[in-house]
Each structure stands twice: as structure tokens, then as C-alpha cells.
N, C-alpha and C positions, 0 to 999 in steps of 0.2 A: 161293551164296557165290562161285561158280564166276565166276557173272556179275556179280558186282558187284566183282571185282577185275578183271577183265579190264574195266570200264569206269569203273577209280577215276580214270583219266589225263584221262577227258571230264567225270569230278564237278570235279578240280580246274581243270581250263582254263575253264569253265562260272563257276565262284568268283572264278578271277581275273577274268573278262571282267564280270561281276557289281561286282565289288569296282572295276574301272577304269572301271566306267558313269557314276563318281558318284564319282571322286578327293575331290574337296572336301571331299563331305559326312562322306564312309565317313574321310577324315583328320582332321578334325576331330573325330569321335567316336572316334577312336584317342585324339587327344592327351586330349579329355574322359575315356574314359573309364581311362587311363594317370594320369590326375591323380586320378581318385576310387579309384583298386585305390592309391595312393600313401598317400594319406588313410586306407584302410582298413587299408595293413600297417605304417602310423606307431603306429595304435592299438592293432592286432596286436603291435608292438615294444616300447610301450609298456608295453601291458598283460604280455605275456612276461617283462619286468624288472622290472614292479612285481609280480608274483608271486614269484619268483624275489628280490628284495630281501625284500618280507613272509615269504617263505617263511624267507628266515636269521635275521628279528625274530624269527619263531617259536621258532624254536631259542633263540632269547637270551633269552624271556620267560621273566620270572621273579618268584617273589612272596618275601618273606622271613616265617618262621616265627619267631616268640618264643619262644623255653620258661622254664619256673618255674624262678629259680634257685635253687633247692633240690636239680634234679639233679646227679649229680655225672658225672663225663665216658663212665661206663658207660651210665648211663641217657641222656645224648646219643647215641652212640652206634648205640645201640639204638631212640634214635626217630630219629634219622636213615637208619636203615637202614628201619624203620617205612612213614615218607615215600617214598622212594624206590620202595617197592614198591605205591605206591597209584597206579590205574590214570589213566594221563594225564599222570604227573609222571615226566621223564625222567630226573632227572638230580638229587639231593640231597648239600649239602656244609657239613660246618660252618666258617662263618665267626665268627675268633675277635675280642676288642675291639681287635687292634693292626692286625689285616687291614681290620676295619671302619675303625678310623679311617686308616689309607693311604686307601681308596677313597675317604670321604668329602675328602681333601686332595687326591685328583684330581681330585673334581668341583670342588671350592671355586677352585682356582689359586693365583692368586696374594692371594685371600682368604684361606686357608688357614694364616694367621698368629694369625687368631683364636682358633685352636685353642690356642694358647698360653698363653693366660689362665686355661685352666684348670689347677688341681693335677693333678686326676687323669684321666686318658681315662674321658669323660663317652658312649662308646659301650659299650654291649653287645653280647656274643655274640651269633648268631643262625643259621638254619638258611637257606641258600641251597635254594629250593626251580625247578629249570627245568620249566615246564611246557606240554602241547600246548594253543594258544587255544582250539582246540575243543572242548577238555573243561574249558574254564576255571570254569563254571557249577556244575561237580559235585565237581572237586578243594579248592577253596578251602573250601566248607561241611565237606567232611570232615577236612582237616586240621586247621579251627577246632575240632571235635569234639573233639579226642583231648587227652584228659585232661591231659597234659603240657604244653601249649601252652598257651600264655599269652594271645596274641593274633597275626594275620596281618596283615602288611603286601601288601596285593595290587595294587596299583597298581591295579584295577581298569579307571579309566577311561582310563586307556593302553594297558590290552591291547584295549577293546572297541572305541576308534578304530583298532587294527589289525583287527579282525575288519571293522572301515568300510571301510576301506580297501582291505581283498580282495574285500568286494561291492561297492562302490564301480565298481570297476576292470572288474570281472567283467561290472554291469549295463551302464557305462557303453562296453563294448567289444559288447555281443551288440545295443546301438541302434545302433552305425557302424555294423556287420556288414551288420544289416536295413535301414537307411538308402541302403548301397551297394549293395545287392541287387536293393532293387526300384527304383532308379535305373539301374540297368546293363539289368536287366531289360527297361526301358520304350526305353533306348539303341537295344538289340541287335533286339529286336521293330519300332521303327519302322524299322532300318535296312532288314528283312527286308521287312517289309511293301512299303516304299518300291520297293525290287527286285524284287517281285511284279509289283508297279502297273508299273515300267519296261519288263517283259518279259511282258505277259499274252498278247500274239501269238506269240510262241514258247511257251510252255504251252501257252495252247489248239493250237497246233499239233502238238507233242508228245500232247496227250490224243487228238486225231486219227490219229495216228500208232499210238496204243495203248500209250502210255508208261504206266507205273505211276504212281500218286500219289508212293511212293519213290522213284522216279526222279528225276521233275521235283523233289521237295523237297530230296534231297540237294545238292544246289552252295548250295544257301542254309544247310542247315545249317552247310557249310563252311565260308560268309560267316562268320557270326557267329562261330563256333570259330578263325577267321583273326582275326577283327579282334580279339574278348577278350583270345588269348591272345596279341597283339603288345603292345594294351595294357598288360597284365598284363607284361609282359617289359619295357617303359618304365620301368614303375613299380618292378616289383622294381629295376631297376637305377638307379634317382634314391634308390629304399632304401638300394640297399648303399652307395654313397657319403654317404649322411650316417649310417650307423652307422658305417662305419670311419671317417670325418672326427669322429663325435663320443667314439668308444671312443678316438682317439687325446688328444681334446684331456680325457676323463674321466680318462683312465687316465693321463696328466702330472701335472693338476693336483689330481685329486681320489681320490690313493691310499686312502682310505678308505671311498670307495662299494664296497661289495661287487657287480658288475657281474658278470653269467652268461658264461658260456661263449660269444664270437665265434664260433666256429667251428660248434658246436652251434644256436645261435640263427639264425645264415643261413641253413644248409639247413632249420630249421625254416620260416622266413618264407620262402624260395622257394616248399619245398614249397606253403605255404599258401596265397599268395598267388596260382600258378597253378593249383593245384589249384581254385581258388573260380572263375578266367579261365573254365578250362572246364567249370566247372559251368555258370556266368551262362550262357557264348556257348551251351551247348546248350539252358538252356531256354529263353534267350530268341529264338534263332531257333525253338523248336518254339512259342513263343505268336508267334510273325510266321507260320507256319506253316497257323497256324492261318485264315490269311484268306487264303488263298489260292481255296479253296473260295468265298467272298463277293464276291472283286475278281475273278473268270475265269468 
């Protein structure tokens, strides 16, 4: 350990000189690959708010419950409390025929004059049931069960295009992930390689010398955990400017998107996004690495 800090000063000079062998190439693969960690934490962004938006549908999904009108407001009541307590369903409330119809004249608008033609309010009571998607399957058959209940209004195939929409989101972010992965991968390995091939006279003179395999490999790993994580620092920061340039222009005009926490969501995507920098640069200089042994 001793000795490998007392010659961390000749890994990095070794990296630079490495990395200035080949301006061009080694810059051009910054900008490439600053554009593809961009591409990756747009998706990352994306997918972080569209969880975080489904996550608050969740909360809001809900089915409505009918009962026999025979009971009388005890026996409501009593199966609303019922309800409530069945496993999955968060949240139960009775809604009454003058509640129902306000709601339904909020949906309608300016339609909503319709309503007028009738004598008498043409809705019924019913039981506001909120429940978890994920146990959508198993709640909805049991409160159909229960004697009292008439029949279940479940929206069904609106909560199971959110449950779409979460894998959706989910599948469609872990194929960027591996997309940009083994893209970055092949980047940071050919750059490696390339600087092997540049320097294999200095190597074999070093293995001459009685240099370590770690020796001579370390300034190359450096390479690639240099070039990753500038990348990576590109890209997070072409991020933060079009999240705070679109949370501005979201949160003007479109007060009604439920949008996650700025503050919380950045250090998340930083973290993420360099954190992934120096995953890629290290293994993909440890597969450039890897030829070193074949080109010397």
C-alpha cells in the first residue's frame, strides 16, 4: 500500500500522457460518450417521474362499491368500516347521491346542464373504495363477495394500464441501461487497447525492468475512469439544465402534474449517473486490459 501511494503521482502523469497521445480520439469519445450517459439519465429522469407520477395514481385508484338499498345507514356504516379493513384497500368512504352528483357535474362541465332534465337526482349512494394496484386482483373479487354489495364498479382496465405503465417504464429503462453499457463498455476497452498498442515499447521495457503486471496496468485504468467520469460529468450537467429549464416551464404552466421533488431527484441522477461513469470506465479498461498480455 505503502508503495502504491508513494507512486500514485507516476499512475496519474502516466494517464495524462496516455490520454494526450491521442487528443482527438480520447475527445471524441468523451463527447460520445457524454452524449450516451445523457441518453441514459434522460431515461433514468424519465423513468424516476413516471414512477413517482404512477406512484400518486396509485394512491388515487379506486373502485366504487354498490350496496342493497335495503340497508339502512348503520349497516353502511358497518360495511364500510367492513371494507376498509380488507387487506389492500386503503382507504373507504361513503359517498352520498348529492356528492355523487356534484362529481359527476365536474366531469360533465359545461355538459352538465343535462342534468337538469331530470326530477329527481338519477345517482346513487355508493361506497368510495382507494385501493393498492397490486392487490387489485384479490381485493375487487372479495368485496364482490360480501353479501351486502350489490355490485363493483372497478374500472378495471384503467388501473391494469397503470400496472402497464409501471412495467412499461421499468422494462423500457433496464434495455437503455444495457444498451448504454455495453456501448460505453466497447468505447472505454478500445480506447485502452488502443494505448496499449501506442505504448507496447515502454511496457515491454518496464516488464524488463521488473515492473508488475499492476503497475504497468494501473495509468490505463486511470485512462478510462478519467475519460468515463468527465463524460459522465458532461452529461450530468446538459441533465441538470433541461430538468431545471423543463420543471420551470412544467411547473408555470402545467400546475397540475404532480412532479417529484427537484431537489431529491438531482442528487439522485447525479449520484446515478456517475456512479454507472465509474462502474463502465473500470471495467471497461479492465477488458482493454485484458490485451495487453496478446499486443506485448
Amino acid at each position: 500500500m505503502k508503495t502504491f501511494i508513494y507512486n500514485i503521482g507516476y499512475f496519474f502523469k502516466e494517464a495524462i500522457r496516455t490520454i494526450k497521445s491521442n487528443v482527438l480520439s480520447n475527445f471524441i469519445s468523451v463527447i460520445g460518450t457524454s452524449l450516451i450517459l445523457f441518453l441514459l439519465g434522460m431515461v433514468v429522469t424519465v423513468t424516476y417521474i413516471g414512477n413517482e407520477f404512477v406512484s400518486k395514481l396509485e394512491q388515487e385508484a379506486e373502485i366504487n362499491a354498490y350496496y342493497k338499498e335495503n340497508l339502512n345507514n348503520e349497516d353502511i356504516i358497518e360495511l364500510t368500516e367492513v371494507i376498509s379493513n380488507i387487506e389492500g384497500v386503503t382507504d373507504a368512504r361513503l359517498v352520498d347521491e348529492e356528492e355523487a352528483k356534484s362529481y359527476m357535474e365536474g366531469m360533465l362541465g359545461e355538459e352538465a346542464k343535462i342534468l337538469e332534465l331530470f326530477d329527481e337526482n338519477p345517482f346513487t349512494a355508493y361506497i368510495e373504495v382507494r385501493i393498492n394496484l397490486s392487490t387489485m386482483d384479490n381485493v375487487i373479487p372479495e368485496i364482490s363477495r360480501l353479501d351486502d354489495i350489490d355490485y363493483v364498479r372497478d374500472n378495471k382496465g384503467v388501473l391494469s394500464q397503470l400496472n402497464g405503465i409501471i412495467r412499461g417504464i421499468e422494462i423500457f429503462g433496464a434495455l437503455i441501461i444495457i444498451a448504454v453499457g455495453i456501448t460505453t463498455l466497447i468505447i472505454i476497452s478500445h480506447l485502452i487497447r488502443q494505448g496499449i498498442y501506442n505504448n507496447k515499447e515502454q511496457i515491454n521495457t518496464l516488464r524488463l525492468l521488473g515492473a508488475s503486471e499492476g503497475f504497468i496496468g494501473f495509468p490505463y485504468i486511470l485512462v478510462g475512469l478519467l475519460l468515463t467520469l468527465l463524460g459522465g460529468l458532461i452529461g450530468t450537467i446538459l441533465l441538470l439544465l433541461l430538468i431545471n429549464g423543463s420543471y420551470d416551464l412544467l411547473g408555470n404552466g402545467f400546475l397540475f402534474l404532480p412532479l417529484p421533488d427537484r431537489g431529491l431527484m438531482v442528487r439522485y441522477i447525479i449520484m446515478f449517473i456517475m456512479g454507472i461513469s465509474f462502474i463502465l470506465g473500470l471495467l471497461g479498461s479492465l477488458f482493454g486490459l485484458s490485451s495487453i498480455g496478446k499486443n506485448n
